[in-house]
C-alpha positions as CSV (number, residue, x, y, z in Angstrom):
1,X,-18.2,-82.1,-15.7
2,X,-17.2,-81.3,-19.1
3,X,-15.4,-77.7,-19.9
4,X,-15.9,-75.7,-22.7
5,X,-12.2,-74.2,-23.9
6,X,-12.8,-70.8,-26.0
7,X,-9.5,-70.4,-27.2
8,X,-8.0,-73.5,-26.7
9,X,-4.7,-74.4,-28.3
10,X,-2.5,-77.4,-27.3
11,X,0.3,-77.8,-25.6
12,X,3.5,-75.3,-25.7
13,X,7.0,-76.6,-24.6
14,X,7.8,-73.2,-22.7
15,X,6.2,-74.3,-19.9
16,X,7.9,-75.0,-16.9
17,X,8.1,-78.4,-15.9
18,X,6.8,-79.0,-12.4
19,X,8.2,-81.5,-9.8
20,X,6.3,-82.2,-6.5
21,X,8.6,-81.1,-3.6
22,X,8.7,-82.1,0.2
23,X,6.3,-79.5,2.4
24,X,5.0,-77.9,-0.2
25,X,1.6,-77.2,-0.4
26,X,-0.6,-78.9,-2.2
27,X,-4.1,-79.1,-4.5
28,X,-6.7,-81.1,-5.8
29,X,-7.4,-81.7,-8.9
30,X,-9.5,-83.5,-11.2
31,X,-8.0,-86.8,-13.0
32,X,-10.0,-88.8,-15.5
33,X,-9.4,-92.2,-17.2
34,X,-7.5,-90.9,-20.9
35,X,-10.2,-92.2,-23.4
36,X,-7.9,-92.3,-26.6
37,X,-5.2,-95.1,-24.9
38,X,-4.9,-98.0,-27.4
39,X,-2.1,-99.6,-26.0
40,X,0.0,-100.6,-23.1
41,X,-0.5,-102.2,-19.6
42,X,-0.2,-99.6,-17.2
43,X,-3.2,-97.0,-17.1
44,X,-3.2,-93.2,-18.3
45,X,-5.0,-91.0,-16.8
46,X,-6.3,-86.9,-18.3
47,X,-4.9,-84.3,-15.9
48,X,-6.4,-81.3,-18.0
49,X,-7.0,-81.0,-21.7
50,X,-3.7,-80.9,-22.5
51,X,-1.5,-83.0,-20.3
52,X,-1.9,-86.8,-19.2
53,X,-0.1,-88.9,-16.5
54,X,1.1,-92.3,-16.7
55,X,2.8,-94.3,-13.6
56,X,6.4,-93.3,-12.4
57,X,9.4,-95.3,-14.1
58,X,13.2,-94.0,-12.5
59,X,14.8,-95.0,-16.1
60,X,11.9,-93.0,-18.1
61,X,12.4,-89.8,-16.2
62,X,15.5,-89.8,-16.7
63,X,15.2,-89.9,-20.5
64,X,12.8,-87.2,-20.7
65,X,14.9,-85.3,-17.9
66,X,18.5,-85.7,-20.3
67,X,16.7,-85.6,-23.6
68,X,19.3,-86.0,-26.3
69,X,19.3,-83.1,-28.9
70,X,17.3,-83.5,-31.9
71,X,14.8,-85.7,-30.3
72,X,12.6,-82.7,-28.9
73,X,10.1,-83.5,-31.9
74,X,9.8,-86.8,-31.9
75,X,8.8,-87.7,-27.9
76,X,5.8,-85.7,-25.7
77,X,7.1,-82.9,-23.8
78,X,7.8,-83.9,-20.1
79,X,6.1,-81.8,-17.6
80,X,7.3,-83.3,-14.0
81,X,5.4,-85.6,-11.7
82,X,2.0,-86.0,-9.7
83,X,0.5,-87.8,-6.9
84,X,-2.6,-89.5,-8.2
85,X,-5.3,-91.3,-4.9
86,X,-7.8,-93.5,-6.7
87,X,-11.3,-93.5,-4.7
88,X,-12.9,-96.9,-5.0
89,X,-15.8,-96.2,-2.6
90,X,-20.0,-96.1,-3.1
91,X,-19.2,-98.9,-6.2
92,X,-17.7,-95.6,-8.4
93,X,-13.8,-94.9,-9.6
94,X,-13.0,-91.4,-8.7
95,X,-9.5,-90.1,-9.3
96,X,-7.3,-87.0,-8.2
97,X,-4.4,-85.9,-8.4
98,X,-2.2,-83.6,-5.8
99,X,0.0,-80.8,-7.7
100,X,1.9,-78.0,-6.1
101,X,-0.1,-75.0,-5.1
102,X,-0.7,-72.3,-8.2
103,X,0.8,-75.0,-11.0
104,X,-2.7,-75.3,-12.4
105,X,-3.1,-71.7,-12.9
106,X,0.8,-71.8,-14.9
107,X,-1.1,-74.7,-16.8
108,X,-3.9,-72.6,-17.7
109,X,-1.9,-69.4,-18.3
110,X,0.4,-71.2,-20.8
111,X,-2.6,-72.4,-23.0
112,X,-2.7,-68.6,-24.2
113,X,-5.7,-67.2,-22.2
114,X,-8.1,-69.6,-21.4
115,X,-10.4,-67.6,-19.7
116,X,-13.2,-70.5,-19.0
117,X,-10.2,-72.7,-16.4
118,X,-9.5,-75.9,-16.4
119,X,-12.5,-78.2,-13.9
120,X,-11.2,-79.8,-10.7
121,X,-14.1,-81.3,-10.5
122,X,-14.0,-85.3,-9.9
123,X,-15.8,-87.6,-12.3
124,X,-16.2,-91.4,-12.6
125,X,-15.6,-93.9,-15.0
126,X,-19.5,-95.0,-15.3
127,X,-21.1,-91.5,-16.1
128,X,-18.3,-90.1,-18.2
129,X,-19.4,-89.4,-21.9
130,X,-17.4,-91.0,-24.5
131,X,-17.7,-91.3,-28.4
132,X,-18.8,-94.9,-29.5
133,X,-15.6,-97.2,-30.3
134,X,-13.5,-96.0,-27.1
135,X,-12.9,-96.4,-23.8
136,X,-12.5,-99.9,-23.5
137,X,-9.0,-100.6,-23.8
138,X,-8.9,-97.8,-20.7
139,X,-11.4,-98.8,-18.8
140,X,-9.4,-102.7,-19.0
141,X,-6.2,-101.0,-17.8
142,X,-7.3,-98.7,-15.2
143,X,-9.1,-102.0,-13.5
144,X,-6.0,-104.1,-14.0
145,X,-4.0,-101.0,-12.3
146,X,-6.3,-101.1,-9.2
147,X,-5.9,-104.5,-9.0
148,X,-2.5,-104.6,-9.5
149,X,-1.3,-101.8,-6.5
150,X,-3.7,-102.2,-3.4
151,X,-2.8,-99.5,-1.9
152,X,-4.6,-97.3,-4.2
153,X,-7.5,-99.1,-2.9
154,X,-6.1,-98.1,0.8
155,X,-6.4,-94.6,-0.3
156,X,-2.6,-94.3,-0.5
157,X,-1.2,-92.4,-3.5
158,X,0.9,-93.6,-6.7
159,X,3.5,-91.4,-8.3
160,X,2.7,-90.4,-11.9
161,X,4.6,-88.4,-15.0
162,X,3.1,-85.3,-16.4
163,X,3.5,-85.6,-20.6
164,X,1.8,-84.3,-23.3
165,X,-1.6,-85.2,-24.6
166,X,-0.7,-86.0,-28.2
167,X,-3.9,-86.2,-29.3
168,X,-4.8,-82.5,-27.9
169,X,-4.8,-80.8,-31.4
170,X,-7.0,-83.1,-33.1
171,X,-10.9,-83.6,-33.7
172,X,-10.9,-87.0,-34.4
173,X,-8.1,-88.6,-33.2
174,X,-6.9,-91.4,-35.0
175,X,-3.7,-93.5,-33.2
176,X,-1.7,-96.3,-33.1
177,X,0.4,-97.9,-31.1
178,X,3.6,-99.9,-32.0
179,X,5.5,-102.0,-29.9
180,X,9.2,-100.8,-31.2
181,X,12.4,-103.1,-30.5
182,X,14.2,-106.1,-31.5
183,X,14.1,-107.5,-28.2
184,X,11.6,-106.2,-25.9
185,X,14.1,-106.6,-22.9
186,X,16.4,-104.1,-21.0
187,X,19.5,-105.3,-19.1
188,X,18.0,-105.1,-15.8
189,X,15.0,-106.8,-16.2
190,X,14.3,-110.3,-14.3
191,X,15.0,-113.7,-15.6
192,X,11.6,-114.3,-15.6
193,X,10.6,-111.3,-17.5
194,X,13.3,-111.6,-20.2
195,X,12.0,-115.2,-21.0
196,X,8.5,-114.0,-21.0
197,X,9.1,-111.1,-23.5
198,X,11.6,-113.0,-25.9
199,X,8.8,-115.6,-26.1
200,X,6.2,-112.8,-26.9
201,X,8.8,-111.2,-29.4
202,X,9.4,-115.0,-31.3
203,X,5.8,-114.9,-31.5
204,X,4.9,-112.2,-33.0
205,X,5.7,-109.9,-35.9
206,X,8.5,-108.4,-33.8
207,X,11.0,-110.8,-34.8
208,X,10.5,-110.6,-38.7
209,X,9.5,-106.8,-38.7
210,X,10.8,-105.1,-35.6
211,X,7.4,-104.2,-34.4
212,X,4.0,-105.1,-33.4
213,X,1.1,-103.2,-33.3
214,X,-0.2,-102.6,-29.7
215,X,-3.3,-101.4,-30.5
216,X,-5.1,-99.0,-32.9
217,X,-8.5,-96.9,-32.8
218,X,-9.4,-95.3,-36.1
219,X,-12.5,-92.7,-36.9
220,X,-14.6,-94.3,-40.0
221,X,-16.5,-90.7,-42.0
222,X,-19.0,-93.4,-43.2
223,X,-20.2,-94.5,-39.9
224,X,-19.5,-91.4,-37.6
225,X,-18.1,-94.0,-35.1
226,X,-14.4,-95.4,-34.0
227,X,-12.9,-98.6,-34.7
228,X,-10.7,-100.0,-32.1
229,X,-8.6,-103.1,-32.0
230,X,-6.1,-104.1,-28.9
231,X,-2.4,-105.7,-28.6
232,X,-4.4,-109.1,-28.1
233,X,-5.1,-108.6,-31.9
234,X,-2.4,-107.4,-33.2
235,X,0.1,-109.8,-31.9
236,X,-1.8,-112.3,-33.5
237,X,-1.4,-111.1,-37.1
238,X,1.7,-111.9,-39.3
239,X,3.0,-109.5,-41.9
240,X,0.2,-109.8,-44.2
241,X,-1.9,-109.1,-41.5
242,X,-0.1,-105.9,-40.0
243,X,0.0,-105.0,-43.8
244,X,-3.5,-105.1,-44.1
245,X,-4.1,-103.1,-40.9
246,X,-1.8,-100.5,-41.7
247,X,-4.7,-100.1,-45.0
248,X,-7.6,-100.1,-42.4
249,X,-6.1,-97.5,-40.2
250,X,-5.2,-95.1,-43.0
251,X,-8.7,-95.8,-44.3
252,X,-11.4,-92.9,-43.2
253,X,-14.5,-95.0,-44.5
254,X,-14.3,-92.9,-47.7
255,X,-11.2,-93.1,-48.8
256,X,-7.4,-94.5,-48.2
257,X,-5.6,-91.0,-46.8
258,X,-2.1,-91.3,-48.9
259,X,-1.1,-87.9,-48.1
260,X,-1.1,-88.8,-44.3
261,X,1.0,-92.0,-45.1
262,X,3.4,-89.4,-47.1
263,X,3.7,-87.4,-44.6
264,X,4.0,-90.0,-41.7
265,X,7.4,-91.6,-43.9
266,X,8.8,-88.2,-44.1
267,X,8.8,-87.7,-40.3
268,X,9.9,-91.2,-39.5
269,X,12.7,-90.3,-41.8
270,X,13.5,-87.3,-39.9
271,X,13.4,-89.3,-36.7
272,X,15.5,-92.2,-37.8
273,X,18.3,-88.8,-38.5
274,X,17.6,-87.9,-35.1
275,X,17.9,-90.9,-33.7
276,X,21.2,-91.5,-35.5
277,X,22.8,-88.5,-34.3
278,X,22.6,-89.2,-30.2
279,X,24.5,-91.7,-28.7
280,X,23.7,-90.6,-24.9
281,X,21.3,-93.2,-24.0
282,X,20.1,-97.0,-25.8
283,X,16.8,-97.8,-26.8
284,X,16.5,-101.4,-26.4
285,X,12.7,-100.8,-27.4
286,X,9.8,-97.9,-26.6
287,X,6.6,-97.8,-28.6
288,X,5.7,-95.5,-31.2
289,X,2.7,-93.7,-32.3
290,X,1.3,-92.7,-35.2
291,X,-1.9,-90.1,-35.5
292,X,-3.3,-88.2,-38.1
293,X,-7.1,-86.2,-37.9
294,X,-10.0,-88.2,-39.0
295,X,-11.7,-85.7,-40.3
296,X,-9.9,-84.9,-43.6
297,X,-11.8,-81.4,-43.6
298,X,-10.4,-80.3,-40.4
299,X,-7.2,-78.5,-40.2
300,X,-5.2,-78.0,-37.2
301,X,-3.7,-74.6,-37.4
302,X,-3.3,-74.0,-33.6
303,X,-0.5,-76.1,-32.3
304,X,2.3,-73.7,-31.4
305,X,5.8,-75.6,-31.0
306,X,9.2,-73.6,-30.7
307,X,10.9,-73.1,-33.8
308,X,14.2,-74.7,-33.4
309,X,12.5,-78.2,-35.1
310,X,12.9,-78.9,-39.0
311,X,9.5,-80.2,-38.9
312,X,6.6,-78.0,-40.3
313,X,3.9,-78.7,-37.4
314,X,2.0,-75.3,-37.5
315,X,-0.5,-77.0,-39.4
316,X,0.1,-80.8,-39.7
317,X,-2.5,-83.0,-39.4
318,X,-0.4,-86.1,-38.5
319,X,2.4,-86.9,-36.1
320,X,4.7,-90.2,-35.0
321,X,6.1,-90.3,-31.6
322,X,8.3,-92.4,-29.6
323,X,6.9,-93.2,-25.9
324,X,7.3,-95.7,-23.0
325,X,11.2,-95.0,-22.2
326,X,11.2,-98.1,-18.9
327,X,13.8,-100.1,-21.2
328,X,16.1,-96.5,-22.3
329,X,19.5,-96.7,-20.7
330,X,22.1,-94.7,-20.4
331,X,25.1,-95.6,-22.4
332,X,27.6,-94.9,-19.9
333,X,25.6,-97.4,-17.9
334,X,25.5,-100.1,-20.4
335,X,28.1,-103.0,-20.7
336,X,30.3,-103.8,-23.8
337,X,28.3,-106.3,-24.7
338,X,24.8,-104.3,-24.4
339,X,26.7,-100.9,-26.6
340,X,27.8,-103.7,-29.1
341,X,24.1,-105.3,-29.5
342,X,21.7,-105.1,-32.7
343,X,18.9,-104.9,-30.1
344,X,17.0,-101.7,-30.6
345,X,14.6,-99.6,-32.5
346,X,16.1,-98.5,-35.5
347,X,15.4,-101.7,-37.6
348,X,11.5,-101.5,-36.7
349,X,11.5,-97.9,-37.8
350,X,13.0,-98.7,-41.0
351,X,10.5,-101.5,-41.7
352,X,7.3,-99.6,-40.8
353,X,8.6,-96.8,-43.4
354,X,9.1,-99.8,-45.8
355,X,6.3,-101.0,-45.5
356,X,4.3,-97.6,-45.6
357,X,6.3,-97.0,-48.8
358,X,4.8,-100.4,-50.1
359,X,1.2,-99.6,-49.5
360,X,1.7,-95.9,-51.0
361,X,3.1,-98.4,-54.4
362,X,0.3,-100.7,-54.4
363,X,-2.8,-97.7,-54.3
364,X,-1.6,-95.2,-56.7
């Protein structure tokens, strides 16, 4: 069921966040597959127009629960956690999600008077209408995540995070997703899994540039449609490669957008000031994304964010944030050895704005 939204505007922080508690009573709502995911492993699924879920990770909550100062601009705003049961049955995947009684209507009410509601109505990955170019890299990791937990297939439910939908404000959503780090590894992950990621990070263009795309989708004005690559593709380009997608995802099919890739080194600038000023937890890696509206003609004058942020986003058409937070740990947690360690996200930053910079030089 699709919903109209007169009067929609995205996402404001002053919402509470909500937490499921013990006896409380409980609702049903409607979860869809989140058509705009490019990257990662782990599904996301749409709760409402305006906030998405992604499975439960202890160390990520905890980030977004002691969120150093100064990064409030630069990560999704967290909004507390949801049961999600997956229906498998009559050959159709149906998802809901169970939410504290009456947090749906604080959802609604802090959207600035929606009057049309949010649908808690179910719907299913085959008859949902998408644009052409998406869905696929969803529809891959929603199936992988079903085969993955089997007792979603039992009926049972799976803990999920409330964020954010970053791409809320815009039209045509244009996104990419960069795997951030210069070792893809936290302390407490497996021998097994270390190996497996320091071979993946050798590999690819994480070693030499601190980064590697993850996956991209941009909206072509020529066409009308989306372009899509995944993280199969990109870790199989070297520097001249990500170089040369960095031109095709800035490309709108008309013309190479150089005031988005201004704007987008500014912020990262501003983020790699923010960064440098916490010391409370360290970011072995995350991933970070970048969007800007397709639609040069479109201007996005709704988004209303508090006004303690340096960053003009009243009517930006572009935005970078940090994401994934598995591998963020707490410095009072870390050893010697792990505060002491070059491993993290800063270099990557500094190379992407480098190599933004570089493309901005070469088309004057």
């Amino acid at each position: 069921m699709n919903v109209k939204l007169e009067g929609f505007h995205p996402f404001i922080n002053k919402m509470p966040q909500i937490e499921v508690m013990g006896e409380t009573e409980l609702e049903r709502v409607a979860v869809t597959p989140f058509v705009h995911q490019v990257g990662g492993h782990t599904c996301v699924l749409q709760v409402t127009p305006n906030v998405v879920c992604k499975p439960y990770q202890e160390n990520e909550v905890l980030f977004y629960t002691k969120l150093p100062e100064g990064l409030e601009d630069f990560v999704p705003f967290y909004r507390g956690v949801i049961n999600i049961k997956c229906d498998t049955s009559n050959g159709c995947i149906k998802f809901h999600g169970e939410v504290p009684k009456g947090i749906m209507e604080v959802i609604q009410n802090s959207y600035g008077g929606i009057t049309n509601g949010i649908s808690l109505i179910e719907n299913n990955i085959p008859g949902s209408e998408t644009k052409e170019g998406l869905r696929t890299w969803s529809d891959q990791c929603v199936r992988r995540q079903i085969d993955r937990y089997g007792y979603w297939s039992e009926g049972r439910s799976q803990k999920f995070i409330m964020l954010e939908n970053l791409v809320a404000p815009y039209r045509f959503p244009c996104v990419m997703d960069l795997k951030m780090g210069t070792s893809h590894r936290s302390p407490d992950a497996s021998e097994a899994k270390k190996r497996l990621l320091e071979e993946r990070w050798l590999a690819s263009t994480s070693a030499s540039l601190g980064f590697r795309m993850c996956g991209i989708q941009v909206y072509k004005n020529d066409s009308k449609s989306y372009v899509s690559h995944d993280k199969y593709f990109g870790r199989g380009l070297d520097q001249n490669g990500v170089k040369d997608e960095m031109l095709n995802f800035f490309h709108d099919g008309l013309s190479l957008r150089k005031d988005v890739i201004a704007s987008i080194v500014t912020k990262l600038r501003q983020m790699l000031t923010a960064l440098d000023k916490q010391s409370t937890f360290k970011l072995f890696s995350c991933s970070l994304l970048i969007l800007y509206e397709g639609d040069a003609n479109f201007a996005i004058t709704s988004r209303e964010v508090p006004s303690v942020s340096s960053l003009d986003l009243s009517s930006s058409t572009n935005d970078v944030r940090l994401i994934d937070f598995a591998n963020a740990i707490e410095t009072s947690s870390c050893s010697k050895e792990d505060l002491t360690s070059k491993a993290g996200i800063r270099y990557g930053i500094k190379s992407l704005v480098e190599l933004l910079e570089d493309v901005l030089k070469a088309n004057p």
